[in-house]
VEXDREN-2710 file (C-alpha; in Angstrom, 1 decimal):
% VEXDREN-2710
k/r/px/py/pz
1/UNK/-8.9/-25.9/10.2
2/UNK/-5.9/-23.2/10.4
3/UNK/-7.9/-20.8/8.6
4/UNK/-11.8/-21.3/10.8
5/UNK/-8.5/-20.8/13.5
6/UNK/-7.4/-17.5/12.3
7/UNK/-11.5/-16.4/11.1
8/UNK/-11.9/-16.5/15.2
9/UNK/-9.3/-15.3/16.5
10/UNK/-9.7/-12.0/14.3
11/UNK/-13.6/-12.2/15.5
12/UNK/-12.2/-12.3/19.0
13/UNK/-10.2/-9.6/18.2
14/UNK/-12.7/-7.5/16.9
15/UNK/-14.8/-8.0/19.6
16/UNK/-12.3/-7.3/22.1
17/UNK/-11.6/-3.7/20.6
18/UNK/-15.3/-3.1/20.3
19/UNK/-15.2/-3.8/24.4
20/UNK/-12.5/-0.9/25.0
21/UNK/-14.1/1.2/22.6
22/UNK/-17.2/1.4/24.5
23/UNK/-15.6/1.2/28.3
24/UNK/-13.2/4.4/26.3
25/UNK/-16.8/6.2/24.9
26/UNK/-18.5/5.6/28.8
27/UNK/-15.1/7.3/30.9
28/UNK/-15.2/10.0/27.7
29/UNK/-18.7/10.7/28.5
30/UNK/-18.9/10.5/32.4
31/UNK/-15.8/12.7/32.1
32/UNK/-17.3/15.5/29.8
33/UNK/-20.6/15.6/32.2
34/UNK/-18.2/16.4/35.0
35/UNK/-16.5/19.1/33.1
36/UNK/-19.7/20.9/32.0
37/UNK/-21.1/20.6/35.7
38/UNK/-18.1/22.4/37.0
39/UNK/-17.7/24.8/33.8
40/UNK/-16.7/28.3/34.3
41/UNK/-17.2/30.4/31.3
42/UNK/-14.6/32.4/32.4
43/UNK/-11.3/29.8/33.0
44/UNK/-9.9/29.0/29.6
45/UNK/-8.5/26.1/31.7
46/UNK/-12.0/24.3/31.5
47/UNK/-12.2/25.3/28.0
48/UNK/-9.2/23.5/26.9
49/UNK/-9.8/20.8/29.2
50/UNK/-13.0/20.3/27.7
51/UNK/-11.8/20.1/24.2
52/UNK/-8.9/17.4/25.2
53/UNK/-11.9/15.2/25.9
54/UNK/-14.0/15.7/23.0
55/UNK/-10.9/15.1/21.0
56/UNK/-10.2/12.0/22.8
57/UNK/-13.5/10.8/21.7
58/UNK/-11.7/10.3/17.9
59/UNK/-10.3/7.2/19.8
60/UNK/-13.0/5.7/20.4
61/UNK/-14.2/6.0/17.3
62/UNK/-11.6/4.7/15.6
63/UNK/-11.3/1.6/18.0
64/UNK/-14.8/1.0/16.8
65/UNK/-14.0/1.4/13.4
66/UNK/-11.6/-0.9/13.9
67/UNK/-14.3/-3.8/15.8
68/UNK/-17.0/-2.6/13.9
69/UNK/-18.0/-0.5/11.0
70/UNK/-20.9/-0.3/11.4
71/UNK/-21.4/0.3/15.2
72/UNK/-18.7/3.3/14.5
73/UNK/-21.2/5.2/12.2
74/UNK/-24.5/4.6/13.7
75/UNK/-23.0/4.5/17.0
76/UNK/-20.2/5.7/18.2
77/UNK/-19.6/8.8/16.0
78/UNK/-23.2/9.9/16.6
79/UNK/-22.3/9.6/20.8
80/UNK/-19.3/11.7/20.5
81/UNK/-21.2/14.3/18.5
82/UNK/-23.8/14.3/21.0
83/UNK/-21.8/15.1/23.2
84/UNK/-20.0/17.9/20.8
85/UNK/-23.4/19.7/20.5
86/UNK/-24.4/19.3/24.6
87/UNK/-20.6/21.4/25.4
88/UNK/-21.4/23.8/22.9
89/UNK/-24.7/24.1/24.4
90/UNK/-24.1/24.6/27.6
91/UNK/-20.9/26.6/27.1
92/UNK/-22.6/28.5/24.8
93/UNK/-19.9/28.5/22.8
94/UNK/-20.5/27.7/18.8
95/UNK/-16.9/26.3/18.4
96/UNK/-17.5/22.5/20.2
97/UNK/-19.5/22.1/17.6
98/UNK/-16.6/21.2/15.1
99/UNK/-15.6/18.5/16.6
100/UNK/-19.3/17.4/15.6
101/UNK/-18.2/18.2/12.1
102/UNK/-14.9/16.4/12.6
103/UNK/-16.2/13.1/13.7
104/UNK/-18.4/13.1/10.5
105/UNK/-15.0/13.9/8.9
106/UNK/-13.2/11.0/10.2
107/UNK/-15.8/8.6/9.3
108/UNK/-15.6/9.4/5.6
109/UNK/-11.9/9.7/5.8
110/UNK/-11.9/5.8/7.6
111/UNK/-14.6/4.9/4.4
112/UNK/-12.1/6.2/2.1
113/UNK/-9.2/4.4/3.5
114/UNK/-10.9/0.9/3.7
115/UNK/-12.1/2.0/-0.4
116/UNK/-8.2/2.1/-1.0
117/UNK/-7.4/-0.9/1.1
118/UNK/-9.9/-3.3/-0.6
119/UNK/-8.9/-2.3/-4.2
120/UNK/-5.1/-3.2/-3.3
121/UNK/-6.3/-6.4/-2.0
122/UNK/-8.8/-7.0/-4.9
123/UNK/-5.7/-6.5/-6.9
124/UNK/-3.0/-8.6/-5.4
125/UNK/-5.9/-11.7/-5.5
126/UNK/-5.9/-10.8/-9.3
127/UNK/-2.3/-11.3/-9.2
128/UNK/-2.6/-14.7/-7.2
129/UNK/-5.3/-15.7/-9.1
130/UNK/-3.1/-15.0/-12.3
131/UNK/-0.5/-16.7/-11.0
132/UNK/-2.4/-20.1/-9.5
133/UNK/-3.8/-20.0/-13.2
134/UNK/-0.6/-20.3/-15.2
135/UNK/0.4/-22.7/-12.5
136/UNK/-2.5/-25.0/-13.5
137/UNK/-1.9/-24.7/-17.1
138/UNK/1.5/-25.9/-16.8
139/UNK/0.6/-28.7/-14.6
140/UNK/-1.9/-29.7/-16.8
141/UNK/0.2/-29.3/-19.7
142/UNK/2.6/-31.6/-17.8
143/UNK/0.1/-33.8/-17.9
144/UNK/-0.7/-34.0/-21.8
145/UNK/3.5/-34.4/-22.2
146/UNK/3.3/-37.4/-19.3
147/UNK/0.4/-39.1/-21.4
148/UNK/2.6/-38.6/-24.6
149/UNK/5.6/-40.4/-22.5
150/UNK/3.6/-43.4/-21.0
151/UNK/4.7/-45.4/-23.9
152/UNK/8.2/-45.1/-23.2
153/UNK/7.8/-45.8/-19.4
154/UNK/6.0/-49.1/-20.1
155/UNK/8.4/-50.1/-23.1
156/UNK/11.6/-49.8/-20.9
157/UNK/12.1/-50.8/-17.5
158/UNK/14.5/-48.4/-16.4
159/UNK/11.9/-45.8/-17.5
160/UNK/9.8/-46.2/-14.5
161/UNK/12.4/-44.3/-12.3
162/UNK/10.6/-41.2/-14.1
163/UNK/7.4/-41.9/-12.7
164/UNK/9.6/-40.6/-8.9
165/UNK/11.3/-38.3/-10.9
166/UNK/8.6/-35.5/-11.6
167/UNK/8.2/-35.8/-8.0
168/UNK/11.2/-34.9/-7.0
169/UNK/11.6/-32.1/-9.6
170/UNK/8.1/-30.8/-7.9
171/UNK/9.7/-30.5/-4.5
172/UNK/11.7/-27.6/-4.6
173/UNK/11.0/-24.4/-6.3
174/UNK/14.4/-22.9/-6.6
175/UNK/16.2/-22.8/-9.9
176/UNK/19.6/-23.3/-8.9
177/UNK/18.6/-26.6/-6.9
178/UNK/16.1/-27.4/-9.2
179/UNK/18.9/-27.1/-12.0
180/UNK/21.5/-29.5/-9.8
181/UNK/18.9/-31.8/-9.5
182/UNK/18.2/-32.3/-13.2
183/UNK/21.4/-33.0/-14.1
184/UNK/22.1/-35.2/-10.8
185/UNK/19.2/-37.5/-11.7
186/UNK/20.1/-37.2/-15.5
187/UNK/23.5/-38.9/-14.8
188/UNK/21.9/-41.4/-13.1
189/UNK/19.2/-42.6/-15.4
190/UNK/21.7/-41.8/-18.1
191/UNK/25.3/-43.9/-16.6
192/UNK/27.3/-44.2/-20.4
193/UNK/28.1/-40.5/-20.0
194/UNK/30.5/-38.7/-18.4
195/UNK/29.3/-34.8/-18.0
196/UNK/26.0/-34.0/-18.3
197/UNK/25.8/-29.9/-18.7
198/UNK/22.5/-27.6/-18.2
199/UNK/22.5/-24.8/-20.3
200/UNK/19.8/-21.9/-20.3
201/UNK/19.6/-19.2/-23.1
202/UNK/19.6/-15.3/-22.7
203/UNK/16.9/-14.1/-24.6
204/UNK/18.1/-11.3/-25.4
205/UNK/21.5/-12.4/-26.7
206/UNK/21.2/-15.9/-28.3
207/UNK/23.9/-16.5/-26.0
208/UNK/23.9/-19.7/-23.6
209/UNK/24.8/-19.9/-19.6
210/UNK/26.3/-23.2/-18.0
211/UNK/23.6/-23.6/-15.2
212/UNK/24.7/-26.5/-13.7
213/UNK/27.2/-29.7/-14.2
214/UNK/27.4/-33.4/-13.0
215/UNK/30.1/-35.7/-13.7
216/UNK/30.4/-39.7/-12.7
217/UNK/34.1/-39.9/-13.6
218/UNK/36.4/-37.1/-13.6
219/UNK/36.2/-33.7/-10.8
220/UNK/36.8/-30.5/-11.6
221/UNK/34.6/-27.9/-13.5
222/UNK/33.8/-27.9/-17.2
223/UNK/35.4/-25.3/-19.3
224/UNK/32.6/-25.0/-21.6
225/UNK/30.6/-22.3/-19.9
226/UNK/28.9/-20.3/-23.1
227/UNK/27.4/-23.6/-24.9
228/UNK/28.9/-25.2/-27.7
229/UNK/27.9/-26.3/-31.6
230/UNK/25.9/-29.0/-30.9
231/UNK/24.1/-26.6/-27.9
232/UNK/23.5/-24.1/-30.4
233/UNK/22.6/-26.9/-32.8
234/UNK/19.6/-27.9/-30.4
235/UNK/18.6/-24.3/-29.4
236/UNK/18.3/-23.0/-33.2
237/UNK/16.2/-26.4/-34.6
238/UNK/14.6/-27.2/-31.6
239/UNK/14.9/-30.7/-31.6
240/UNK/16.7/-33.4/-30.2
241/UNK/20.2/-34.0/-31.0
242/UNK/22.2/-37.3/-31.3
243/UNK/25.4/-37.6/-32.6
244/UNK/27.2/-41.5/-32.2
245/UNK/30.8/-40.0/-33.0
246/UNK/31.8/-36.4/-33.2
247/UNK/34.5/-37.3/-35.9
248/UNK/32.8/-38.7/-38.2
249/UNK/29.5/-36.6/-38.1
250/UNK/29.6/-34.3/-41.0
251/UNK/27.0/-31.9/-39.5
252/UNK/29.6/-30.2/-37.5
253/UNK/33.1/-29.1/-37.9
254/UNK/35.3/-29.8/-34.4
255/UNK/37.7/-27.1/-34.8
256/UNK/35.2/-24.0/-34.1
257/UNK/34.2/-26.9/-30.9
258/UNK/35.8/-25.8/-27.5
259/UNK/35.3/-29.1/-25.9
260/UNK/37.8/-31.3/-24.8
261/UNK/40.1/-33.8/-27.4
262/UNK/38.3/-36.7/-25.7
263/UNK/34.7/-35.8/-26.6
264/UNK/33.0/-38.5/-29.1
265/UNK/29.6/-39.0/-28.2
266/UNK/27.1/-36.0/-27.6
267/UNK/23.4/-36.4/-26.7
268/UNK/21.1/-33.4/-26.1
269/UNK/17.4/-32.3/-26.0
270/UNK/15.8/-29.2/-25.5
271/UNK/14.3/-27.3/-22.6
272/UNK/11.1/-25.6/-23.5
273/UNK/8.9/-22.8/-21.8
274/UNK/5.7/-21.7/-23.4
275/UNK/6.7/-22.9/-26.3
276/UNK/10.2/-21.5/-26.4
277/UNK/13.7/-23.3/-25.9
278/UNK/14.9/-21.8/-23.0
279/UNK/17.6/-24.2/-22.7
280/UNK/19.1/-27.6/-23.3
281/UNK/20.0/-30.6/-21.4
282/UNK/22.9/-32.4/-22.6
283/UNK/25.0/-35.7/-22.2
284/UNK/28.9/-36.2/-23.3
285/UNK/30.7/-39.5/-23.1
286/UNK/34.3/-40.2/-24.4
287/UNK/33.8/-43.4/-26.4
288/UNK/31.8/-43.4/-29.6
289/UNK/28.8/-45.0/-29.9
290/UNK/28.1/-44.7/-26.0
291/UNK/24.3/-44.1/-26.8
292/UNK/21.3/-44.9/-28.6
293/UNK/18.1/-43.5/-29.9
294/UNK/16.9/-45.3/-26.8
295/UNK/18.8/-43.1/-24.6
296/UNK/17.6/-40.4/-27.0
297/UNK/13.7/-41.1/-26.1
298/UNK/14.6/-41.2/-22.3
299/UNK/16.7/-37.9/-22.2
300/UNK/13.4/-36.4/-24.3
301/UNK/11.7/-37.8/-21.3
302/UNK/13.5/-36.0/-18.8
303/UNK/14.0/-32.3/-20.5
304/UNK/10.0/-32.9/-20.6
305/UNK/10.0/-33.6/-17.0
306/UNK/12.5/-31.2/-16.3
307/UNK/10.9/-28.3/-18.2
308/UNK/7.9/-28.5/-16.9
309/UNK/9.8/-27.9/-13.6
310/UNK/11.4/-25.4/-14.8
311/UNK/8.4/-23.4/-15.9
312/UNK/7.1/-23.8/-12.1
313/UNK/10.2/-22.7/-10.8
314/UNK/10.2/-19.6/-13.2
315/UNK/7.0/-18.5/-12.4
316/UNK/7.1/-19.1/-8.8
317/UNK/10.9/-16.6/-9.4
318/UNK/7.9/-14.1/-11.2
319/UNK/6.1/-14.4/-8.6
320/UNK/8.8/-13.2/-5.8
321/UNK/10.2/-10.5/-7.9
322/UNK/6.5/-9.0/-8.0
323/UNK/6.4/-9.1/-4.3
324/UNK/9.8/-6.7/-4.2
325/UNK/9.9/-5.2/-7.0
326/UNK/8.3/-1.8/-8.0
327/UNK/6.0/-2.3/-11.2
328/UNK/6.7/1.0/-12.9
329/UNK/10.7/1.1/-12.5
330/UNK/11.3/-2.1/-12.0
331/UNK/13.7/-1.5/-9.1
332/UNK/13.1/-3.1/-5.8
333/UNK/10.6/-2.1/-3.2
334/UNK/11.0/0.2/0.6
335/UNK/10.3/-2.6/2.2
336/UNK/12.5/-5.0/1.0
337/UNK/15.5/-2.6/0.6
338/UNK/14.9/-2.1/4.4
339/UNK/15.7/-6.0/4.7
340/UNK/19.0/-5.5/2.6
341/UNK/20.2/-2.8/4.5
342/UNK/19.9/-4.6/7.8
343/UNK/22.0/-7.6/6.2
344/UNK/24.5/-5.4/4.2
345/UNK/25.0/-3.4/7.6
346/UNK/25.5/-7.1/9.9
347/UNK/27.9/-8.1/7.0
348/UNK/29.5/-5.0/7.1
349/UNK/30.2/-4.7/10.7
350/UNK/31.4/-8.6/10.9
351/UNK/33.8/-8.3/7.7
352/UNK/34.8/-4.8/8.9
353/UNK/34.4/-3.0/5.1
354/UNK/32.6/0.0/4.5
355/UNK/29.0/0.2/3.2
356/UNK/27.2/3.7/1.6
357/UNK/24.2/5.1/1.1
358/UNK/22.6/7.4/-1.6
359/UNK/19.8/9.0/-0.9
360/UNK/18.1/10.3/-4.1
361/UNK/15.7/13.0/-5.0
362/UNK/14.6/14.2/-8.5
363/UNK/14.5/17.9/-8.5
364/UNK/10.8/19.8/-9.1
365/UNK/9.1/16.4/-9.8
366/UNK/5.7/18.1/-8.9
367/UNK/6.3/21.0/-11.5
368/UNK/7.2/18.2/-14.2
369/UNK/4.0/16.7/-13.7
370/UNK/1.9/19.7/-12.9
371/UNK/2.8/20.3/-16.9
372/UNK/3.4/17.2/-18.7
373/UNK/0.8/15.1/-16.7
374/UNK/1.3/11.7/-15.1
375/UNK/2.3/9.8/-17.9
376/UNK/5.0/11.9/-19.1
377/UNK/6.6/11.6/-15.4
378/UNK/6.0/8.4/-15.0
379/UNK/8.2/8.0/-18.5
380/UNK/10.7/10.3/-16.6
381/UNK/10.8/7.8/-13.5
382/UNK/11.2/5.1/-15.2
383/UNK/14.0/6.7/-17.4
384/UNK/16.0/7.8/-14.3
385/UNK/15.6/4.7/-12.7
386/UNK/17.4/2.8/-15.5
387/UNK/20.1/5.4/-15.4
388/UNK/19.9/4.9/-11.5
389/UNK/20.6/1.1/-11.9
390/UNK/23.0/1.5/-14.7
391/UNK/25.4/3.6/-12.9
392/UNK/25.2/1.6/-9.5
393/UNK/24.7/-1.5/-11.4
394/UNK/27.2/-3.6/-7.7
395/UNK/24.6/-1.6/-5.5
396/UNK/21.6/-2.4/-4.5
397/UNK/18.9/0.5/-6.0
398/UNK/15.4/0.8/-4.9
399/UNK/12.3/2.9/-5.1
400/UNK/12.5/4.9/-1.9
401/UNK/9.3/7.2/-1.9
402/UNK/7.2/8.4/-4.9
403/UNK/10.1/10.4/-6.6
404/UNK/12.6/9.2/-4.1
405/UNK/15.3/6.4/-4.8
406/UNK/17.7/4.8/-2.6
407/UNK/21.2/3.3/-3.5
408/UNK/23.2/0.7/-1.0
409/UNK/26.8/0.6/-2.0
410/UNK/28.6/-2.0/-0.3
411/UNK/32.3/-2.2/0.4
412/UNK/32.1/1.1/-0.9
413/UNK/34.1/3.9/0.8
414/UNK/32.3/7.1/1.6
415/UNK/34.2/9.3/-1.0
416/UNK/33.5/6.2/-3.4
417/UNK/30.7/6.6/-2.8
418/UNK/30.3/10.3/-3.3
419/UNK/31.8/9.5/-6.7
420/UNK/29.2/7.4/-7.8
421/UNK/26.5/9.6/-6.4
422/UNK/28.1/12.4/-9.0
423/UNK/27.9/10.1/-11.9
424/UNK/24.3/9.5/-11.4
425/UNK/23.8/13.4/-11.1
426/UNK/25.5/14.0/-14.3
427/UNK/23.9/10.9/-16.0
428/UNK/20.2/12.3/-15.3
429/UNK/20.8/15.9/-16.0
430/UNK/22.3/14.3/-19.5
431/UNK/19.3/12.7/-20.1
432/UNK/17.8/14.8/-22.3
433/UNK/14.3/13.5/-22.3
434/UNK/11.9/15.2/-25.3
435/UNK/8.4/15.3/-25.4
436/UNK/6.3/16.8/-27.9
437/UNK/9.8/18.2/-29.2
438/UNK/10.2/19.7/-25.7
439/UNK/13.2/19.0/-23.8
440/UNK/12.3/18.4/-19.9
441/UNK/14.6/19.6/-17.5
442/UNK/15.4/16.9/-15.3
443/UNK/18.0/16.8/-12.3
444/UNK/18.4/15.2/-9.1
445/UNK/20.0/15.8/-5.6
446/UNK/21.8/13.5/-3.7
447/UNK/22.7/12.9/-0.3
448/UNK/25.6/10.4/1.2
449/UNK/26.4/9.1/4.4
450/UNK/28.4/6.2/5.4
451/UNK/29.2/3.6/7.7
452/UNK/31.8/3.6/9.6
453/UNK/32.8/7.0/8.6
454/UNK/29.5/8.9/9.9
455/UNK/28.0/6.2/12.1
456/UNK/27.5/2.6/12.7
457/UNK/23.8/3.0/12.8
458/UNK/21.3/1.8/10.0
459/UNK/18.5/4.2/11.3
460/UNK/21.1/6.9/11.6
461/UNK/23.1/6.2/8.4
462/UNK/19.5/7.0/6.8
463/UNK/18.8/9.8/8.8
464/UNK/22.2/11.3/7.9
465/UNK/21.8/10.4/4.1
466/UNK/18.2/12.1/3.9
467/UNK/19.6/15.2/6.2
468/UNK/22.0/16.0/3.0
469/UNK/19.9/15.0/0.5
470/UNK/17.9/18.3/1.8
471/UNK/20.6/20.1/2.1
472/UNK/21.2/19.7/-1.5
473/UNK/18.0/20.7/-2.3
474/UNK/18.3/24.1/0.2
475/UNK/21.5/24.8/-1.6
476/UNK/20.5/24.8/-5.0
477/UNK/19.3/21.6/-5.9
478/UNK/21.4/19.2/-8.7
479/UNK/24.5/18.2/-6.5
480/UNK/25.5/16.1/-4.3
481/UNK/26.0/16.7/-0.3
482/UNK/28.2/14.4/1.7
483/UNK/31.8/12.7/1.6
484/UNK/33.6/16.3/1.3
END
């Protein structure tokens, strides 16, 4: 229903524009037979007169283009030449007859922008369609884990609390609620423990991150916030892990533990994502023997549950970073650095601390890839950009323009700010990117302004920024302009 809403509204939008295009083509026309039947060849006021209307007929064309596609084309474009060729007949002069040539001109240009439009919206449905896909395969490989579970839930009575629980998981699609909620529910389903800790692993490191916490007993935060030996335990055999008393298991020695004295029972199962532990899901209790395999079967329940959760909320986290993020570089988008600024700049005028802002410029991109080609600058775009984000790794760095980057700095003072802006110059000119044992020269300019010391202005604050970031480039390029 909302969307046969929208079809006609846009069809009554169309149609509306298609109405003032033609009432703008009739006044165009009954206006350009009045000029020609007063014409004097000799008053270059009638002249120009005349050619303000004929240009004016671009707008109706493009209204129609707008209604109608093919009414602009067979139509409207052909009127306005029409009318092109009768002033350059009876002016005699040859020159009206451009603005023939021009409206054939703007039609193709019009053709060619649609071209480009459709193929970015061909590929962003790719994208969604990507995206819904992996979405269904995880659902439905939720489903093959909740058939291999259904055992359990009939089995046990208190196992019928899961049947709610993959609802609830399913109804929110941030991570750090989602995370809450795990270990919320956990504790609930799971009573003989007294911390339950959610721990995700960094890919890259081995190294685990303390995600979320509950505890039924005692307040305060735990101090384990890196994983432990049985974590690690479960992350390197990925399996479940049960141990009835940590003093007498002989799997693991307690003094490279950095849990507390009063730690006896440990319970823990995996969290996995396309077939990779991402994380674990664990329950501690200060008596021995606080659980059974039982509660072993229902925790392998819930880290089921739970990652399948996970894997939505992941992809769904994907799915917004490709929305602001720039695919080559990997740094944030125009449009969403334009939301930043306008929150940095509220925050900074309510907290009263200063907020900068680089404006970046690579120096003769054009030549680079007028010589290496496209790849070979894209490779040097992507390089700077990492150096970018590495020196103003507090800021927030985006992908201004083509070449173009843009750094907010908050609570950052202008000459800060000027100071960071040098070590990024002097990190790109160090660069030293090769290719085909060539060295390419590669520099940048920068320009900074900053609030409140140069305005209190967003709009401005850019203006300013890009106003020395030219001046850089007029005085020599490689250096910075601003905060002296």
């Amino acid at each position: 229903m909302k969307q046969l809403v929208t079809s006609l509204q846009q069809s009554w939008t169309k149609q509306l524009v298609l109405v003032v295009g033609f009432l703008v083509l009739f006044f165009l026309g009954y206006l350009c037979l009045l000029i020609l039947n007063d014409f004097s060849t000799t008053s270059v006021r009638w002249s120009l007169l005349l050619a303000v209307v004929l240009l004016a007929f671009f707008i109706a064309t493009i209204l129609a283009w707008s209604g109608s596609r093919i009414l602009s084309i067979v139509f409207f474009s052909p009127i306005a030449s029409v009318f092109s060729i009768l002033a350059a007949w009876v002016t005699s002069k040859p020159s009206f007859l451009l603005f023939a040539a021009a409206q054939a001109l703007l039609c193709f240009l019009l053709f060619l922008l649609d071209q480009k439009k459709n193929a970015e919206v061909v590929a962003l449905n790719v994208e969604i369609e990507k995206a819904t896909n992996e979405k269904n395969d995880m659902e439905l490989a939720f489903k093959d884990e909740g058939t291999s579970i259904s055992v359990f839930f009939e089995k046990y009575t208190s196992y019928y609390n899961l049947r709610n629980l993959a609802t609830e998981f399913s109804t929110t699609l941030s991570l750090k609620e989602l995370t809450q909620m795990i270990v919320s529910k956990t504790m609930e389903l799971l009573p003989h423990g007294i911390w339950c800790l959610l721990f995700f692993a960094e890919p890259e490191t081995g190294s685990l991150s303390l995600m979320a916490s509950k505890s039924l007993e005692r307040e305060g935060k735990h101090k384990v916030k890196s994983g432990d030996l049985f974590d690690f335990w479960v992350l390197r055999n990925k399996q479940s892990l049960i141990v009835m008393d940590v003093q007498k298991d002989f799997r693991f020695d307690l003094e490279k533990t950095k849990e507390e004295d009063d730690l006896r029972s440990v319970v823990a199962s995996p969290l996995i994502h396309e077939g990779k532990v991402v994380g674990t899901l664990r329950v501690n209790s200060s008596k021995p023997l606080a659980f059974s395999t039982d509660d072993l079967r229902l925790l392998d329940a819930i880290s089921t549950l739970a990652s399948s959760a996970i894997s939505n909320a992941i992809l769904f986290q994907k799915t917004e970073e490709l929305a602001i993020r720039d695919s080559l570089t990997g740094l944030y988008v125009q449009r969403y650095f334009m939301q930043r600024l306008a929150e940095e700049h509220r925050r900074s005028l309510l907290t009263n601390t200063p907020l900068t802002l680089l404006m970046c410029d690579l120096d003769h991109f054009k030549i680079c890839n007028d010589k290496y080609g496209h790849g070979v600058g894209d490779y040097v775009l992507t390089k700077t950009s990492e150096v970018i984000a590495q020196k103003a790794n507090d800021g927030i760095v985006a992908r201004y323009g083509g070449e173009e980057f843009a750094v907010l700095l908050p609570k950052t003072s202008l000459e800060e700010g000027r100071k960071f802006a040098e070590s990024i110059r002097t990190g790109v000119a160090d660069m030293n990117l090769m290719v085909r044992r060539e060295t390419i020269p590669n520099t940048i300019s920068i320009g900074v302004a900053s609030i409140p010391v140069d305005t209190l202005d967003p709009e401005e604050l850019i203006r300013l920024a890009d106003k020395r970031l030219y001046q850089a480039k007029t005085n020599g390029r490689n250096q910075v302009c601003g905060g002296v």
